[in-house]
VEXSEFI-308654 format. One record per residue (C-alpha): chain; residue in three letters; x, y, z; residue number from 1. Coordinates in pm, whole numbers, plus 32768, in hexadecimal, padded with zeros to 4 digits. Layout:
! VEXSEFI-308654
(r "A","ala",(X,Y,Z),NUM);
...
! end
This chain:
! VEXSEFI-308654
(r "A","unk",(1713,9EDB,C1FD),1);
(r "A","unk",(1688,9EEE,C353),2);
(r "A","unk",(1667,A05C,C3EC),3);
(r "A","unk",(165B,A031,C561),4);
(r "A","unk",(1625,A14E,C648),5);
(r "A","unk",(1603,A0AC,C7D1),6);
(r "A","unk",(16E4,9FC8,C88F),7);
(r "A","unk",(162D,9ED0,C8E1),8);
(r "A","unk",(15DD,9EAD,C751),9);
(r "A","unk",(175E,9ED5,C6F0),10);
(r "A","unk",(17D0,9DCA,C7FE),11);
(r "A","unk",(16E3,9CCB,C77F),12);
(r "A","unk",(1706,9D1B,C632),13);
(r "A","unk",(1896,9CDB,C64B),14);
(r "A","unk",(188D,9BB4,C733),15);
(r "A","unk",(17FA,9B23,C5ED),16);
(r "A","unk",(18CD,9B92,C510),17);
(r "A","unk",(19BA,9AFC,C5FC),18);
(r "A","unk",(194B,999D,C5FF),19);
(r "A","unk",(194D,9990,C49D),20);
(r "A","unk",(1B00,9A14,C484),21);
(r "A","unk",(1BE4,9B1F,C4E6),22);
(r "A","unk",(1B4F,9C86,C4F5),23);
(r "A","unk",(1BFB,9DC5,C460),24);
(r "A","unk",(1B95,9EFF,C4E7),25);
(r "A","unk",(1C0D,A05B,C466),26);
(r "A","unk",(1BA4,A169,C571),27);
(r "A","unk",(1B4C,A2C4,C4B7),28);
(r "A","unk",(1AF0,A425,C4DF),29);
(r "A","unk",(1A4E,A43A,C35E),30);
(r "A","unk",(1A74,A517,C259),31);
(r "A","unk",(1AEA,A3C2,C19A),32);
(r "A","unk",(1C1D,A3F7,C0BB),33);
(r "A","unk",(1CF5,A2D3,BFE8),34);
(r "A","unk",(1DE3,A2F3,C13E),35);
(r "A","unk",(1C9A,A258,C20A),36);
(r "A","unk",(1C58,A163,C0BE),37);
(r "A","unk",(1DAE,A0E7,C0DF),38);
(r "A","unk",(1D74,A080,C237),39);
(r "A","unk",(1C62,9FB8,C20F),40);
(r "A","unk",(1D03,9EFB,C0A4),41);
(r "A","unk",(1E0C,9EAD,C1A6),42);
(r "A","unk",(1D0B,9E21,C294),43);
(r "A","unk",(1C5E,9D82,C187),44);
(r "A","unk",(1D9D,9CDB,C11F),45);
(r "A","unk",(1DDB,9C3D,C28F),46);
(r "A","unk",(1CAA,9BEF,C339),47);
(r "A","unk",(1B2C,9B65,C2E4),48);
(r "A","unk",(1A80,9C69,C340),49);
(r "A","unk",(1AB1,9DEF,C347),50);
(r "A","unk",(19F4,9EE6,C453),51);
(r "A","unk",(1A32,A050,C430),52);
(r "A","unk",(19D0,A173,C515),53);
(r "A","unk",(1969,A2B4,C502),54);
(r "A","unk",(1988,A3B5,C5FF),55);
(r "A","unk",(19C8,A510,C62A),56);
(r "A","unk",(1A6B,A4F9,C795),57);
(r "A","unk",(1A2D,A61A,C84D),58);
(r "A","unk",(1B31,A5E2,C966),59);
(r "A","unk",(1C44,A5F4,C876),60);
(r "A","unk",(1C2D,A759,C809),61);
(r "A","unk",(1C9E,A87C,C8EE),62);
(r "A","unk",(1BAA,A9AA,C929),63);
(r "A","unk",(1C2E,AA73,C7FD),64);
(r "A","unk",(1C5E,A95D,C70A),65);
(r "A","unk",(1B66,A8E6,C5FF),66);
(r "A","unk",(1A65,A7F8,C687),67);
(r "A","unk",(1960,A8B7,C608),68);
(r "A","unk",(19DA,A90E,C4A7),69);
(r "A","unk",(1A6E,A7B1,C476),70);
(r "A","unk",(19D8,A722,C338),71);
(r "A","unk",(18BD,A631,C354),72);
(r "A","unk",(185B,A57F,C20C),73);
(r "A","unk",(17B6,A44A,C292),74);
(r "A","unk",(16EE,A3F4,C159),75);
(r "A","unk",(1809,A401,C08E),76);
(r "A","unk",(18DD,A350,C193),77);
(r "A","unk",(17DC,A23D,C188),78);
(r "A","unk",(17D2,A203,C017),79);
(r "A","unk",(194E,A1DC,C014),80);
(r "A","unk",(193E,A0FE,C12E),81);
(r "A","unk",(1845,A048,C081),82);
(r "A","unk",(190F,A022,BF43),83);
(r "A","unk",(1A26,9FB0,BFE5),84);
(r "A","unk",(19B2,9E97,C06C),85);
(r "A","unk",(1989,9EDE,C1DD),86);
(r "A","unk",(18AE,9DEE,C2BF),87);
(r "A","unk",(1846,9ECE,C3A9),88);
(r "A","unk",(1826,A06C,C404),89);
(r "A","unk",(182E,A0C6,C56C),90);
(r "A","unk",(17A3,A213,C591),91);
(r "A","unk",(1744,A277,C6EA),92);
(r "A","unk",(16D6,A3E7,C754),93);
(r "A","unk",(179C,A4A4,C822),94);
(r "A","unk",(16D6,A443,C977),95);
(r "A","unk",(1712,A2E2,C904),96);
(r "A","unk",(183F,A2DF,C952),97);
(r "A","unk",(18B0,A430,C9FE),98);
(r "A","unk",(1782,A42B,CB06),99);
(r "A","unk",(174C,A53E,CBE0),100);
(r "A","unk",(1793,A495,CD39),101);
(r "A","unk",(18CF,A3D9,CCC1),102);
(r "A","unk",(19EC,A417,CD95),103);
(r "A","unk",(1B09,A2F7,CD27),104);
(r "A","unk",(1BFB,A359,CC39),105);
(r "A","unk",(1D40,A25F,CB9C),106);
(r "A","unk",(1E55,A34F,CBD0),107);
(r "A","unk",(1FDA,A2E8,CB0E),108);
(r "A","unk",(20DB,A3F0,CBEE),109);
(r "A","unk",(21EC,A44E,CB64),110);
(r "A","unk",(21A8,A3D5,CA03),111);
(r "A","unk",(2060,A49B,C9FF),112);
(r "A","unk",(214E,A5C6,CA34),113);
(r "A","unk",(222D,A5CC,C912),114);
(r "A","unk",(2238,A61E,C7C7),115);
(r "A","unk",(20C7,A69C,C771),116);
(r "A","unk",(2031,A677,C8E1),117);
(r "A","unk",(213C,A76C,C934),118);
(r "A","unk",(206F,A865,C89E),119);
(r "A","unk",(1F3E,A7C3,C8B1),120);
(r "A","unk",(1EE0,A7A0,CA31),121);
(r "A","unk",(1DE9,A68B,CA72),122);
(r "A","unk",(1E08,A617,C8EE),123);
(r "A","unk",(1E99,A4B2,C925),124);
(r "A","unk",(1DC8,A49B,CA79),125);
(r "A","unk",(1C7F,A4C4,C985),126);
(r "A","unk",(1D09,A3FC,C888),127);
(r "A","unk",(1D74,A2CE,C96F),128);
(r "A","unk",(1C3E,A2C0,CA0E),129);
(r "A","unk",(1B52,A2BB,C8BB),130);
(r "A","unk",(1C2E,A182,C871),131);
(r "A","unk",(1C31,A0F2,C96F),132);
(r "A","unk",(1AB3,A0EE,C98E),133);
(r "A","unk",(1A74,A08C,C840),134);
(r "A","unk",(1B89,9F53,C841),135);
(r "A","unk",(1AC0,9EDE,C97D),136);
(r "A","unk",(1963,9F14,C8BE),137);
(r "A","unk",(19BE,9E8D,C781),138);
(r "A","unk",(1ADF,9D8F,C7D6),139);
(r "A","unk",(1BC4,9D72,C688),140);
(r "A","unk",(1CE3,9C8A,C665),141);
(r "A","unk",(1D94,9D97,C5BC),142);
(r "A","unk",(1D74,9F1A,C5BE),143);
(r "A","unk",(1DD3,9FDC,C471),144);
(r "A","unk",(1E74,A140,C49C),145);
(r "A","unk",(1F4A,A248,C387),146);
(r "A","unk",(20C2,A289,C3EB),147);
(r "A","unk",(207A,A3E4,C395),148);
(r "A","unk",(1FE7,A413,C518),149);
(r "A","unk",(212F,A36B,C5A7),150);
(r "A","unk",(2130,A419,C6EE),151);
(r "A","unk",(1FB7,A38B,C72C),152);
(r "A","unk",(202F,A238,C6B1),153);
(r "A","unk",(213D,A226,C793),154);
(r "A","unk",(2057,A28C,C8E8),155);
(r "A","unk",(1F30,A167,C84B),156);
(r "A","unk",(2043,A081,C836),157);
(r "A","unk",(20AF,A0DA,C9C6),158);
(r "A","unk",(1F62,A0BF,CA0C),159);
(r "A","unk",(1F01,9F70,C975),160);
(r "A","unk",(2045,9EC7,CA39),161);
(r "A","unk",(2010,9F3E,CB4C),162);
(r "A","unk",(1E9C,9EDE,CB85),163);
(r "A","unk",(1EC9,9DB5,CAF1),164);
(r "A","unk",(1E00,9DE9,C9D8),165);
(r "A","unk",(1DE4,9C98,C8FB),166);
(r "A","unk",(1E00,9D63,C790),167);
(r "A","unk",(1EFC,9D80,C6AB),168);
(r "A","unk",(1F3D,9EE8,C632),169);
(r "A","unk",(1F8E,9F2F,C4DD),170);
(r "A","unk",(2061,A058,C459),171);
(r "A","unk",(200C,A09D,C2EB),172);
(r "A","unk",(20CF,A157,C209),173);
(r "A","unk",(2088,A2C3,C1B3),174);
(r "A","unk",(1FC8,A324,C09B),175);
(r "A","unk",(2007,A446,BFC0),176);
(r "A","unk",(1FA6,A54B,BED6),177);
(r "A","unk",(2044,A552,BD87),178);
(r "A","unk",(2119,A660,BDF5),179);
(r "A","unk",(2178,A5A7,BF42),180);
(r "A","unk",(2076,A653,C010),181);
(r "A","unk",(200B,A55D,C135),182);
(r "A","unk",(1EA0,A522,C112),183);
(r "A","unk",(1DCF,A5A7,C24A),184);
(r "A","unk",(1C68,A621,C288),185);
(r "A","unk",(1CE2,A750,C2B0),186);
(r "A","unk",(1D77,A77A,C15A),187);
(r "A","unk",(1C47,A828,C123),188);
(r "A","unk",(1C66,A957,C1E7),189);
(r "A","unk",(1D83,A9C7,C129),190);
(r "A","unk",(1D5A,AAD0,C044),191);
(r "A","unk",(1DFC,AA98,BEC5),192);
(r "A","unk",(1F28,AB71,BF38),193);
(r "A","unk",(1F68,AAAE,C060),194);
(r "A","unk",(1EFD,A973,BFBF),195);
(r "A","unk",(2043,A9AC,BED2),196);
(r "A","unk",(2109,AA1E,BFFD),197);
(r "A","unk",(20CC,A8ED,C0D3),198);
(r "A","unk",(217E,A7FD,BFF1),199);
(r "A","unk",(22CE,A89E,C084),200);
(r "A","unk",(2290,A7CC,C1DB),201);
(r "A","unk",(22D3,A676,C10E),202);
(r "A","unk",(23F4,A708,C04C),203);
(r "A","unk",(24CD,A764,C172),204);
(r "A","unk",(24AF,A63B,C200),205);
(r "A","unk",(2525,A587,C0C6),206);
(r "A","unk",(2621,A67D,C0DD),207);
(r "A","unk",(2684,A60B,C22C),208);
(r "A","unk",(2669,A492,C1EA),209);
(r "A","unk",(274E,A4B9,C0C2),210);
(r "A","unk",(2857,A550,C199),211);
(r "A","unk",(2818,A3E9,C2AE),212);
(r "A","unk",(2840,A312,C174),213);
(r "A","unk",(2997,A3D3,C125),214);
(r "A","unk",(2A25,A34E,C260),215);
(r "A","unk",(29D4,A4B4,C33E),216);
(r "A","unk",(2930,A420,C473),217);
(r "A","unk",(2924,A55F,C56D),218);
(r "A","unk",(27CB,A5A7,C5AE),219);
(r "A","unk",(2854,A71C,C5D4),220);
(r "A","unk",(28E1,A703,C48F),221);
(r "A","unk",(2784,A672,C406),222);
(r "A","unk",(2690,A795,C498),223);
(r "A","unk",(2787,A8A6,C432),224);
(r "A","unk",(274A,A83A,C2BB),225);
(r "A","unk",(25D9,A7F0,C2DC),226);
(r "A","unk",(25CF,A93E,C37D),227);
(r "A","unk",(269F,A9F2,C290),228);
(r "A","unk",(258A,A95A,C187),229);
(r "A","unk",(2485,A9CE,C24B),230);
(r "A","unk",(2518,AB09,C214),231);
(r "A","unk",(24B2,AB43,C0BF),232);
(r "A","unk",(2362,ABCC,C149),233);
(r "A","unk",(238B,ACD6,C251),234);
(r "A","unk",(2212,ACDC,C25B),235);
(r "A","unk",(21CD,AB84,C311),236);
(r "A","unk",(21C8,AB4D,C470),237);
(r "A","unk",(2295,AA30,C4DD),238);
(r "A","unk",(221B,A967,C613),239);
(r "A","unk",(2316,A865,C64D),240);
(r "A","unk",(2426,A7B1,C55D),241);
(r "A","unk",(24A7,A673,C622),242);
(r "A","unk",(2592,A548,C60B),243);
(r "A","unk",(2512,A439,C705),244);
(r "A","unk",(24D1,A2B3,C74A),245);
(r "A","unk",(239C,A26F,C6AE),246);
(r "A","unk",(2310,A192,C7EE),247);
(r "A","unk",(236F,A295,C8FC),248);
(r "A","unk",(2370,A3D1,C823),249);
(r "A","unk",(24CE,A44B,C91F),250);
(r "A","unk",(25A4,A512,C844),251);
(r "A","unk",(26F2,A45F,C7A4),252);
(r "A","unk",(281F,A4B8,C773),253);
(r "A","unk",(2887,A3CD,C682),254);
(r "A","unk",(27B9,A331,C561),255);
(r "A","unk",(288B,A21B,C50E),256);
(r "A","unk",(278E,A115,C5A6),257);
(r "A","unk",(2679,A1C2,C529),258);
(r "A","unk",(25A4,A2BA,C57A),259);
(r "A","unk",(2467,A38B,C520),260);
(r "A","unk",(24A5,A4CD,C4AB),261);
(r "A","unk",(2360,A5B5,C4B0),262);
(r "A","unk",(22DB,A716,C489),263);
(r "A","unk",(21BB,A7CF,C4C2),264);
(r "A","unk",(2156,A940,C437),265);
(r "A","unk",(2042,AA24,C3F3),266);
(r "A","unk",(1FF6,AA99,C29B),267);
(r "A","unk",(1EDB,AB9B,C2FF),268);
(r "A","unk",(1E09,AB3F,C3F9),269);
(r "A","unk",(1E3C,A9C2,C394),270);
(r "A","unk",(1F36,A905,C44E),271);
(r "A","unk",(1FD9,A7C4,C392),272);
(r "A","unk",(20B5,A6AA,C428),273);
(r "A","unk",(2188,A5D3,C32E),274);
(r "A","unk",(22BF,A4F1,C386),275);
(r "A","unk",(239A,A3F9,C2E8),276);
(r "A","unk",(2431,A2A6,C39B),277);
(r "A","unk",(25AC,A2AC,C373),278);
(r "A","unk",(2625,A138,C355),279);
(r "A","unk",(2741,A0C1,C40E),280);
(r "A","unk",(287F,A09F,C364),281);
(r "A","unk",(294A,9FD0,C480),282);
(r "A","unk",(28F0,9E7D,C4D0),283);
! end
């Protein structure tokens, strides 16, 4: 496996990757988990070759969030990378690609605003432009990302239309814990208290899908139950619980055509996001 820390290096290094079949990428932050792995067996599965990043991005974390905590296991991150048969390992420093004189940023309105960048000011703006620079730098025919960050699927999705990007982007399913759990980096703030607590996020939404597949398609109807779930610990801190379209993240009122229904709380000091896709039942 390559490791590749400058742009000029990475662009040359892809381009022949490129000449020789279709190029995967799957963009990271590290802190590798089977959730990342999955992504690039999926890549693996479609394309020649598989890139893979790894950046901590700065511009997507607000002042009090945690850039600086975040957990950076690079060796580690390396040897699974290595193992799982990745080409190449982009891994630029932060004045790489976050220079100190850059002043052009890829903003997504209105989509940037919902769902987790409604709480997250400048989140999606961060996020969209890290992406963006690194599908110009490394050029993939297809881009790998987890379901489990829906609301940052649907503005990279925006995004990619709208500029005309030539790559195909590739939802992958969630991966889970044993227990249900969805498996994040940041799994491993959680104490072993909260760690058990957490597992209630994926159980009210299966609580709330079960009540879609009995033929209830309110989306009132659907929050008050995941809610009422929720419920069962008075001691988290619920951010948002939503039913909406999974490309524009608007709110529905009706689920019958599908719809993404998603949730977000803090166990702690550690703030989860987990969601399930409701299928359509109407042709």
């Amino acid at each position: 496996m390559q490791i590749i820390t400058t742009i000029p290096e990475a662009q040359t290094a892809t381009q022949n990757l490129r000449a020789n079949g279709t190029l995967g990428l799957v963009p990271t932050m590290g802190a590798l988990h089977a959730g990342h792995l999955s992504l690039i067996a999926a890549a693996k599965r479609d394309c020649t070759h598989v890139a893979a990043s790894i950046f901590v991005n700065p511009l997507q974390f607000g002042p009090s969030e945690d850039f600086t905590r975040y957990p950076r296991t690079f060796d580690a991150d390396c040897t699974l990378l290595e193992s799982a048969g990745v080409d190449l390992l982009f891994a630029p420093a932060a004045d790489v690609m976050t220079p100190k004189d850059a002043v052009t940023f890829v903003e997504v309105p209105g989509i940037s605003d919902r769902l987790d960048g409604a709480h997250r000011p400048g989140h999606f703006r961060g996020v969209a432009t890290i992406v963006a620079k690194l599908f110009h730098i490394l050029a993939p025919h297809r881009a790998y990302f987890g379901q489990k960050d829906a609301a940052q699927l649907a503005v990279l999705r925006a995004m990619t239309r709208d500029l005309n990007l030539p790559i195909e982007l590739i939802a992958c399913p969630i991966i889970r814990e044993p227990d249900g759990l969805a498996m994040s980096s940041r799994n491993r703030y959680l104490s072993a208290q909260d760690r058990a607590r957490a597992t209630i996020l994926y159980q009210s939404l299966l609580c709330a899908a079960k009540l879609h597949a009995s033929g209830i398609h309110r989306a009132e109807a659907l929050i008050a139950k995941l809610r009422e779930h929720l419920a069962a610990d008075p001691a988290l801190t619920i951010e948002y619980t939503a039913v909406v379209d999974p490309n524009t993240l608007l709110p529905l009122d009706d689920t019958s055509h599908g719809a993404l229904l998603a949730v977000a709380a803090k166990f702690g000091t550690t703030r989860l996001i987990d969601n399930i896709l409701l299928e359509a039942t109407h042709a």
